[in-house]
Structure formats: C-alpha cells, structure tokens
N, C-alpha and C positions, 0 to 999 in steps of 0.2 A: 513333367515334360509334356507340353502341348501335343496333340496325333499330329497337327499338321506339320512339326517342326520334326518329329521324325520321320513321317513319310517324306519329306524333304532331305533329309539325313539320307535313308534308304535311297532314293532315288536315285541321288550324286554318288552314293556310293558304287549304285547297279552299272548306272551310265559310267564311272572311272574303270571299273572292274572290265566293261564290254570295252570300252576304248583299248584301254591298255591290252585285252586279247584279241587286239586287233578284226572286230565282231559289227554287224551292222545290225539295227536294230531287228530287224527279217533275217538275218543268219538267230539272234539268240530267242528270236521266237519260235523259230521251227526247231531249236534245239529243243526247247520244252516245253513244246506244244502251245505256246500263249499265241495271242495275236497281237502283230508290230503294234497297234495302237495301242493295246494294254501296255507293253513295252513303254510305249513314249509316255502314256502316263502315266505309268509308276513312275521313271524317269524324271517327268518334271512335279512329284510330289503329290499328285492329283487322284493316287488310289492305295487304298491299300493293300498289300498281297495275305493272303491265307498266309497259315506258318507252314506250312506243305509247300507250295509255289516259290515261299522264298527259298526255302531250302532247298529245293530246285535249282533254281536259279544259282543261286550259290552256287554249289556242285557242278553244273556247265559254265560258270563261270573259272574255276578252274580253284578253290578255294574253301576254305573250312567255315563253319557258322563262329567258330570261335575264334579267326581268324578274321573274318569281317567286322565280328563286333568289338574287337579290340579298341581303343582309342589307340590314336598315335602319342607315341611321347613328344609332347611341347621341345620342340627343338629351342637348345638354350644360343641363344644370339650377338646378344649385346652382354659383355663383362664391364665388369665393375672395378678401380683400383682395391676396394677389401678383398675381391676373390684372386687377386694377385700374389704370386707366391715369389719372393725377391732371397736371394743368396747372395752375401758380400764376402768377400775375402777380405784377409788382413792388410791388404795395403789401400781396404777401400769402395775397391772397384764392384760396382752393383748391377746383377743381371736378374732381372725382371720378367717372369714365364706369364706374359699379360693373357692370355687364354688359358683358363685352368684345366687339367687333362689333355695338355693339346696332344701327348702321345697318342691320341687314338684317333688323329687325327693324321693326312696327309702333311699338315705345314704346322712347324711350332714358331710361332712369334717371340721377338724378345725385345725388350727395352733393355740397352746396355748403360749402362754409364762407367765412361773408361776415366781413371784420374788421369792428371797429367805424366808424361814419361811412365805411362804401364803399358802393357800387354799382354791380352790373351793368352791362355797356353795356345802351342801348335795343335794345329787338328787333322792327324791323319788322312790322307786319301781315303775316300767313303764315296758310296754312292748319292745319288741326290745332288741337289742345287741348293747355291743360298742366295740369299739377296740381303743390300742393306740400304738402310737411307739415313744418312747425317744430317741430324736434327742441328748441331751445333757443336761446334770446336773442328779438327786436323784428325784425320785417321790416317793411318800406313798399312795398306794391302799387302801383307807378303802372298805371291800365289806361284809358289814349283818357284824357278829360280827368276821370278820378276817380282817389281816392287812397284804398287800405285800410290799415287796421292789422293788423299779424298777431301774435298772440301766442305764445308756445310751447305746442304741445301743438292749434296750430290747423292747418286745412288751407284752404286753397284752390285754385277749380279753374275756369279760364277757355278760351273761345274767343279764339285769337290773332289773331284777326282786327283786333285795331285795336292801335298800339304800347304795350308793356309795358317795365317795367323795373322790377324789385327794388332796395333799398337794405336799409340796415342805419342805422335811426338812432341806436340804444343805445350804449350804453356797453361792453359785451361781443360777442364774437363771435355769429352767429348762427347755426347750424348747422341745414340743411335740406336732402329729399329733395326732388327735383324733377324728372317725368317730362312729357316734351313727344314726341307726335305729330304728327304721325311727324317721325321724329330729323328735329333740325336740325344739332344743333352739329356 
C-alpha cells in the first residue's frame, strides 16, 4: 500500500471521527496539543503523524486504535435470484424471501406467488406494518372485518394490528411483492 494512499485513509478517517464528535479542527488541536494546520493536513492526506500523535488523536477522538483500523464490512446491497430462498406448499403457492437474512433487518421483502382460488394462512394481529404491490392477477384484502379489491398494478399498505389474510380469487396466478415490519415470517 502506497504512504500516500494511507495518509489519505488516515486523514478521512481523523476528519470523519472530528465531524461525527462534533469538533472543529482548533477544538481537536488544542485537545492534543497539535496545531489546526497540522490538523488540516493530516486531514487532507498531506502529513504523516508519529505513532504517538495518532494514538493521541485516537483517544481524544473518543475511540480505540483497533477500532479505527478495523475495515468496515462491505455492506451486501444488490441480491441475486440464487441467494433467494423460496417455500412452496402443497397446493403450489410460492413465497420467495428475495433478501437473504432479511430477519436482521427492519423490513422482510417477499415475492408471493398466490395460485388461482388460494389463500394465505390468517395472520394474527402483530405489530408493524406491511405493504404489497400486485405485479399481476386479483388479490382479496381480508383486514379486521373489511375486504379490499386489489388489482394489478395496485399497492396496498396496512397496520397489522388487527387479523389479515390474502386470497386470490381469479382465475390466474397472482403474483406480488410483499414487505412486512419488522420480519415475521
């Protein structure tokens, strides 16, 4: 690794680290003892610090050495249909968990595919919200004691708080995205 492309590493890190504790470049020089210039440029890549000075710095930055030099984990973004994990029941009907692990996340996506005249099991009052968008075919909203129509090309989006259940009353599959907070299934 080239100096210059670490001191530029350090740098962005020193200046994220002063940002985020909300620090002006003359508040973290008088913290330890440097001067604002040094500061700016370390900041923009242009010096390098002793291993004394950084650690320093670290430390009034409010943070560990081994805590700074951690890399971050590559946050995973874009899914793939192979890392799709699909459940069919016996009469067919295919639910598709398109984000994998999304329990450790705030929202689970789903690709449904409902056959003709099926339904969903009912799904208890729970907390959270869901949402869905009909990609193609007739859905039936049961929600507490009302029924909607969904068409394709429509969306709907509910508090789960009182029991719900999807059907398919058409003649054709129905095929829809359906995100529910925070994951249940």
């Amino acid at each position: 690794m080239e100096l210059e492309y670490v001191n530029e590493h350090i740098g962005r890190k020193i200046k994220d680290l002063r940002n985020r504790n909300g620090l002006t470049q003359q508040e973290l020089a008088d913290r330890t003892e440097l001067t604002k210039g040094f500061i700016s440029q370390l900041e923009r890549g242009q010096v390098s610090p002793s291993i004394v000075t950084l650690l320093d710095l670290i430390e009034c930055l409010g943070t560990t050495a081994s805590e700074f030099f951690k890399e971050a984990e590559e946050e995973h973004i874009v899914f793939s249909e192979e890392g799709f994990f699909e459940k069919v029941d016996e009469a067919g009907n295919s639910i598709q968990w398109i984000v994998p692990a999304a329990q450790k996340y705030q929202m689970e996506p789903l690709l449904v595919l409902l056959k003709p005249h099926q339904s969903l099991e009912e799904d208890k009052p729970h907390d959270g919200e869901e949402f869905g968008y009909l990609i193609s075919g007739k859905l039936r909203l049961y929600l507490g004691d009302k029924v909607y129509q969904v068409k394709s090309g429509e969306s709907f989006y509910y508090p789960a708080n009182r029991r719900h259940r999807i059907e398919n009353p058409g003649s054709r599959p129905a095929r829809f995205v359906w995100v529910s907070t925070p994951p249940t299934f």
